[in-house]
C-alpha positions as CSV (number, residue, x, y, z in Angstrom):
1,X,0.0,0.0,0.0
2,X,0.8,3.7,-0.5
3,X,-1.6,5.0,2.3
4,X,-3.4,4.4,5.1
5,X,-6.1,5.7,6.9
6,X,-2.3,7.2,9.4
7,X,-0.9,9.6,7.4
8,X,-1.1,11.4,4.6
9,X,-3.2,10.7,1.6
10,X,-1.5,10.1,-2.0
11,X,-2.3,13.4,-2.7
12,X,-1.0,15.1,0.3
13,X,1.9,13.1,-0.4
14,X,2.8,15.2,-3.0
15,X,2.0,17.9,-1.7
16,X,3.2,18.6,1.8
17,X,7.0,18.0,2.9
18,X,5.7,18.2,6.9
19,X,2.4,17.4,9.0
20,X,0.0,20.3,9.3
21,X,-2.2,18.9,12.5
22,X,-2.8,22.4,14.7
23,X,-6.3,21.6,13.8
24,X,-6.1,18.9,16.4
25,X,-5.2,20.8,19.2
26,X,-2.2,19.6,20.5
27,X,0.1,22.0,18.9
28,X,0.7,19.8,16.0
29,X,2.5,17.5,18.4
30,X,0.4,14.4,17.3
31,X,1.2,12.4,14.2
32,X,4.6,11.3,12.7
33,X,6.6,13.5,10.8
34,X,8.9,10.4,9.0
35,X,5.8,11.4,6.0
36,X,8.5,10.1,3.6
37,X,6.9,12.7,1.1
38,X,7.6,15.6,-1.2
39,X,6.0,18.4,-2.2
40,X,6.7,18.6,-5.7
41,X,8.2,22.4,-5.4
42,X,5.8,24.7,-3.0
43,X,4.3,23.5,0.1
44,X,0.6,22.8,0.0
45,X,-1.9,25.3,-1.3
46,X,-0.5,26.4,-5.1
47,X,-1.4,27.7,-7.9
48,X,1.6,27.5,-9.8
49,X,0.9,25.2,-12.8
50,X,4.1,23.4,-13.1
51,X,3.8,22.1,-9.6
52,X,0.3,21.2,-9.9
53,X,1.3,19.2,-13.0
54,X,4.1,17.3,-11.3
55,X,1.9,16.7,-8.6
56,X,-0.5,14.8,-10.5
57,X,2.6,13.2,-12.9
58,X,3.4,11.7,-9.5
59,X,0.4,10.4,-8.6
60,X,-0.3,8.6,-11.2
61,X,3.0,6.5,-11.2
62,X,2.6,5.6,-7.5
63,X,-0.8,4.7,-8.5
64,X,0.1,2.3,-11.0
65,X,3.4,0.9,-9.2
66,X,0.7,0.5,-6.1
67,X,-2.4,-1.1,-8.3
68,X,0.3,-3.6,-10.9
69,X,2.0,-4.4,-7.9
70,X,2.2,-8.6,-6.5
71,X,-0.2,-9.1,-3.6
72,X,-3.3,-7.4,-2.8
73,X,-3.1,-3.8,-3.0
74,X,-4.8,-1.6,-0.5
75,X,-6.2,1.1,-2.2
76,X,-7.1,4.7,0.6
77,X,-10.6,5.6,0.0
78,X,-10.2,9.2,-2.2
79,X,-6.7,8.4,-3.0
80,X,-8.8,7.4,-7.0
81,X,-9.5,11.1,-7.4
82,X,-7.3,12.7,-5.3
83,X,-8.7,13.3,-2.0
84,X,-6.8,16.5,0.3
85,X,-6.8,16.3,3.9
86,X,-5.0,20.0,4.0
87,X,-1.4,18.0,5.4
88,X,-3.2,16.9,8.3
89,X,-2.0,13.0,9.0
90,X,-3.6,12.2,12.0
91,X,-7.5,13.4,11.3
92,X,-9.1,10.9,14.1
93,X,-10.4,13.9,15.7
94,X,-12.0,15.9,13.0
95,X,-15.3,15.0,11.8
96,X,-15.7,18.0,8.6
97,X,-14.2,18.9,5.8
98,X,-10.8,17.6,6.7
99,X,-11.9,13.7,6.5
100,X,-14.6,13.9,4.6
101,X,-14.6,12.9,1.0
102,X,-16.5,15.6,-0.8
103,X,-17.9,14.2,-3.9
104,X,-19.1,17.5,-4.7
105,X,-15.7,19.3,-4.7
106,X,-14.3,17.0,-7.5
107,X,-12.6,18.4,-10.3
108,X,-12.5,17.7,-13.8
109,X,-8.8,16.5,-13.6
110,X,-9.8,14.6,-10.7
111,X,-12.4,12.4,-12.6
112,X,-9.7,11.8,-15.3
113,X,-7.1,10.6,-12.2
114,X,-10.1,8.7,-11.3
115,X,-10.7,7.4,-14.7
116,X,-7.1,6.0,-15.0
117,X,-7.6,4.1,-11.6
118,X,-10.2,2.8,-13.3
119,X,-8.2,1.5,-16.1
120,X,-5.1,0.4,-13.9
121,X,-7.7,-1.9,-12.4
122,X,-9.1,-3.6,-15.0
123,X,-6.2,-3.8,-16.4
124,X,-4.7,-6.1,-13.0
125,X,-8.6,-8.0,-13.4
126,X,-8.1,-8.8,-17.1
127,X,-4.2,-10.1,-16.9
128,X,-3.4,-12.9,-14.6
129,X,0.1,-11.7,-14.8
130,X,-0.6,-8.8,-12.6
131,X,-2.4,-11.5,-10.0
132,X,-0.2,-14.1,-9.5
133,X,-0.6,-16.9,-6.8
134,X,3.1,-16.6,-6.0
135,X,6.0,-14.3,-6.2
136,X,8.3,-14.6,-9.1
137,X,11.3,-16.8,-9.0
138,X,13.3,-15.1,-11.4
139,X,14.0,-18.5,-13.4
140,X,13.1,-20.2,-16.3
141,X,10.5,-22.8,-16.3
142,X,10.1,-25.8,-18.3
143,X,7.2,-24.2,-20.3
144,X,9.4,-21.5,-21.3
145,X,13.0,-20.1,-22.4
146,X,12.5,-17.0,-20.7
147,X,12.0,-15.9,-16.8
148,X,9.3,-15.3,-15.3
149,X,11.1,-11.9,-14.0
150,X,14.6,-10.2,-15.7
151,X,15.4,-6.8,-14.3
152,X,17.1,-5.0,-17.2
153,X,19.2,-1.5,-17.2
154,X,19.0,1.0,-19.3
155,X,21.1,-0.3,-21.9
156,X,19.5,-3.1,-22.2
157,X,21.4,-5.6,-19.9
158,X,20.8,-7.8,-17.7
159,X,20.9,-5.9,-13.8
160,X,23.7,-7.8,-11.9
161,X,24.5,-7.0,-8.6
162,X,27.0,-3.9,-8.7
163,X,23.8,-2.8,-10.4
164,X,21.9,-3.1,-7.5
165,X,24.8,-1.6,-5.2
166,X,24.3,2.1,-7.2
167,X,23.1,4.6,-4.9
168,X,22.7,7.0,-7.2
169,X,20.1,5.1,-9.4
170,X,16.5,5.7,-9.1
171,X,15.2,4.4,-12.2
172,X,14.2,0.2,-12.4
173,X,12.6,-1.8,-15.1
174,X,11.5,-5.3,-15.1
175,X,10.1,-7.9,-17.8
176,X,7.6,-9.9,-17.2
177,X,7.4,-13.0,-18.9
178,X,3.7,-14.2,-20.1
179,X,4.6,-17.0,-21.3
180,X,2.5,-20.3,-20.8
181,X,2.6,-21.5,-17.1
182,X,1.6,-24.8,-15.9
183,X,1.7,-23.3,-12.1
184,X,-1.3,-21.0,-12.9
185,X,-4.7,-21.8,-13.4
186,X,-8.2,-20.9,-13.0
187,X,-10.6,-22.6,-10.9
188,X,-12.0,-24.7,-13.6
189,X,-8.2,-26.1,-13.8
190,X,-7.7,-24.5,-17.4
191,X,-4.0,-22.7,-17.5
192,X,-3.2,-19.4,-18.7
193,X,-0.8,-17.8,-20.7
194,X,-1.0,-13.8,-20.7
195,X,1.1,-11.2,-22.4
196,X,4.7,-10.6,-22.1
197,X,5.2,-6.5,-19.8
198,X,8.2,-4.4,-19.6
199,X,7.7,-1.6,-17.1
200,X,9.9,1.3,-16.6
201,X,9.8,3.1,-13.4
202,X,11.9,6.3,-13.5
203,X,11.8,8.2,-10.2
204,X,14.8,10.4,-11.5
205,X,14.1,14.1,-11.9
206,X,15.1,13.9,-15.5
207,X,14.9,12.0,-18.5
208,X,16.4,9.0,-19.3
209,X,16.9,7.0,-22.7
210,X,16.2,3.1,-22.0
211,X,16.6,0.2,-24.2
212,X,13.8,-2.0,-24.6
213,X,14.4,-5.4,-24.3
214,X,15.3,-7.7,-27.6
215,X,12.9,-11.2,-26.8
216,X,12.5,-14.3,-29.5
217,X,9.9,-14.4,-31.6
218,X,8.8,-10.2,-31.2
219,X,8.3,-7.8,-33.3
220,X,7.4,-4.8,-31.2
221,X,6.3,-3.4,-28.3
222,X,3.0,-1.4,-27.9
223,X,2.9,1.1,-25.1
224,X,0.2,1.0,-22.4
225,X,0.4,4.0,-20.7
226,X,2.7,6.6,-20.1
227,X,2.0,8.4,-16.9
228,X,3.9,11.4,-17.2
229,X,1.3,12.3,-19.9
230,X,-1.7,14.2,-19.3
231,X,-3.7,11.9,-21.1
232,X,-1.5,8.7,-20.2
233,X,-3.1,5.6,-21.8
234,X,-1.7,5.4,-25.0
235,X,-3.4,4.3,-28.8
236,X,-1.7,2.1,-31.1
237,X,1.8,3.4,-30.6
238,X,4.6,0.8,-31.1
239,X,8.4,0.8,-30.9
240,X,10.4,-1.9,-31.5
241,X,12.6,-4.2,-29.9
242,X,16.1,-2.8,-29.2
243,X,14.8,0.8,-29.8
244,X,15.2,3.1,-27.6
245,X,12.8,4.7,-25.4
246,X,13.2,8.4,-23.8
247,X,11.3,7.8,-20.2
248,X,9.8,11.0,-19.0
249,X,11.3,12.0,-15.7
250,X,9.4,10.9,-12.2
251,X,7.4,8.6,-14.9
252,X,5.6,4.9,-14.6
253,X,5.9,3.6,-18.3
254,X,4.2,0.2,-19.1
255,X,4.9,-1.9,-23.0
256,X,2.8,-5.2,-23.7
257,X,3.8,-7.6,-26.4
258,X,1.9,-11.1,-27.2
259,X,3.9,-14.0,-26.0
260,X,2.9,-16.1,-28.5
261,X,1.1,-18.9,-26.4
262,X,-2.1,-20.1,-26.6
263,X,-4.0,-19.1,-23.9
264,X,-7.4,-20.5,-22.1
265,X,-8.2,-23.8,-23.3
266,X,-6.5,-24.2,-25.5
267,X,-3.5,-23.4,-24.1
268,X,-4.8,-26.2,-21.7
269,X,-5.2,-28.4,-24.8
270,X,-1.4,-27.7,-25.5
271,X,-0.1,-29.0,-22.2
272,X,-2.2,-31.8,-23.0
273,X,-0.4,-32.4,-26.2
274,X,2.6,-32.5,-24.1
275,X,1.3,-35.1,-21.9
276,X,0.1,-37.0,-25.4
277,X,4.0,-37.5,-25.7
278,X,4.6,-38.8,-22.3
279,X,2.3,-41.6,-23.2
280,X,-0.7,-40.7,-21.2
281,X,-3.7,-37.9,-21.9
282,X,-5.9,-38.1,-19.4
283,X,-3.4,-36.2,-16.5
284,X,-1.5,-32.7,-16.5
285,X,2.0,-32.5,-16.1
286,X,4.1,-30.2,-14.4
287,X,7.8,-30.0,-13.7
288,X,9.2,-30.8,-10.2
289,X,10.4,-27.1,-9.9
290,X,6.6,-26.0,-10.7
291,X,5.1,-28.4,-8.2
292,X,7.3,-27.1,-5.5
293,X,5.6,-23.6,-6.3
294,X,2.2,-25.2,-5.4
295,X,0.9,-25.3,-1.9
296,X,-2.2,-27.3,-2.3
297,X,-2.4,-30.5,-4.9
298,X,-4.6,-29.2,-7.6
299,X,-7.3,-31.3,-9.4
300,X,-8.8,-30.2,-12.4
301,X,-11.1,-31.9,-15.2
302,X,-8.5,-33.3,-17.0
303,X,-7.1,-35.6,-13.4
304,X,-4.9,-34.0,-10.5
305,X,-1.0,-32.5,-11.6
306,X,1.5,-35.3,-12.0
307,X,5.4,-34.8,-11.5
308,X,7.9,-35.8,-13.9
309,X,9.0,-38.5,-11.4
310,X,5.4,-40.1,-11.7
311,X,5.2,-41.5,-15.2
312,X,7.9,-44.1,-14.2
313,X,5.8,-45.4,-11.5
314,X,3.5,-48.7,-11.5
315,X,0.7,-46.0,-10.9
316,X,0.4,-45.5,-14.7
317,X,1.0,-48.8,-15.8
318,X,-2.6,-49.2,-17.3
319,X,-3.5,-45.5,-18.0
């Protein structure tokens, strides 16, 4: 989570460098002041454009690191459109204005923060990859040549770790590998393949030029959204692989490519082409390193997961 009901919300976050509680009455005293925030260049109250722009640039890419993020997010009620509570981080006390979400006071530019929300979550509902059951491993599986998670620099290496030992980097980007995965799949037991991601999270105050990753069997990247943009979501706007990309400053960029898998059923009918091979078709298979992954046997219509180790045992003599 980015916020909690203790604290500031996201907008206050980037608004406020300090707590602004003397509306509690204890001098403002109460609440922490380790906000771990930034003002964006004036200290609450503004109407300086710029600041009120990278405000709202901001916002959008915690709001997407927070909402694409593994686990279950916790989302602040107002954070979608922007909710102020004047700096104040510890409003137990102060039933008005100051807690209150007023749905009458929304803006315009609010609805549209609200409206990319929006999107960012149906975007995590319609792409498993944003909902895994586990973290990643960052290793290959047996379905796939690629891992499941590769952290990539700008020039389009590989991050080792001196990489991770720079303290003067603030910018990270990550693939995510779609590709079909025998330890995901719905409740009806059917497996999933999704979309290959590259994000690019750029927390740097300027801009940087960042290779996009070169991947078998891919043409181009398409971006998703760009969320230093006013209007972020992007339409139809490709680059290819090896190109480079200039990533806005204090940005949240997001690329989708197909991975080439089936994916539903008959991406289940693939693994059962697999299984075809191995002699048998009425059971899944799954690599030891997979069913480690597991933490409950699963049994879907097609019979329970096997291991590799299994189709040398007596067991499926007959099948």
């Amino acid at each position: 989570f980015l916020t909690a009901h203790d604290g500031f919300t996201l907008y206050d976050l980037v608004s406020y460098n300090d707590k602004h509680n003397f509306a509690n009455g204890e001098d403002n005293r109460d609440g922490t002041a380790n906000n771990i925030s930034w003002n964006s260049g004036a200290e609450g109250d503004t109407t300086d454009p710029q600041v009120l722009s990278l405000r709202r640039k901001r916002a959008r890419a915690m709001m997407a690191s927070l909402i694409l993020a593994v686990g279950t997010p916790m989302l602040l009620a107002g954070d979608e459109f922007l909710r102020t509570q004047k700096g104040n981080n510890n409003p137990y006390c102060q039933d008005n204005e100051i807690s209150w979400a007023d749905w009458g006071a929304i803006t315009e530019q609010d609805r549209a923060f609200e409206r990319f929300t929006a999107f960012l979550i149906k975007l995590r509902r319609d792409h498993w990859i944003f909902r895994r059951k586990h973290f990643y491993s960052g290793k290959k599986s047996v379905e796939s040549s690629l891992k499941d998670l590769t952290w990539y620099t700008p020039e389009g290496l590989e991050m080792t770790d001196t990489d991770w030992m720079k303290p003067y980097a603030k910018s990270l980007s990550c693939f995510l590998s779609g590709a079909l995965n025998v330890s995901f799949c719905d409740e009806k037991g059917v497996f999933f393949s999704d979309n290959h991601y590259f994000i690019i999270m750029n927390a740097f105050e300027g801009e940087i030029e960042w290779l996009l990753p070169n991947l078998p069997s891919l043409e181009n990247w398409k971006l998703v959204f760009d969320t230093s943009r006013d209007q972020p979501v992007a339409t139809d706007e490709f680059y290819k692989q090896g190109q480079t990309f200039n990533v806005p400053a204090w940005s949240f960029c997001l690329f989708e490519a197909p991975s080439g898998d089936e994916k539903g059923q008959s991406a289940n009918s693939r693994l059962l082409r697999i299984v075809e091979e191995r002699g048998s078709a009425n059971r899944l298979f799954a690599s030891t390193y997979d069913f480690d992954k597991l933490d409950f046997m699963m049994y879907g219509p097609y019979g329970p997961v096997a291991t590799a180790a299994d189709w040398d045992d007596d067991l499926f003599a007959d099948d």
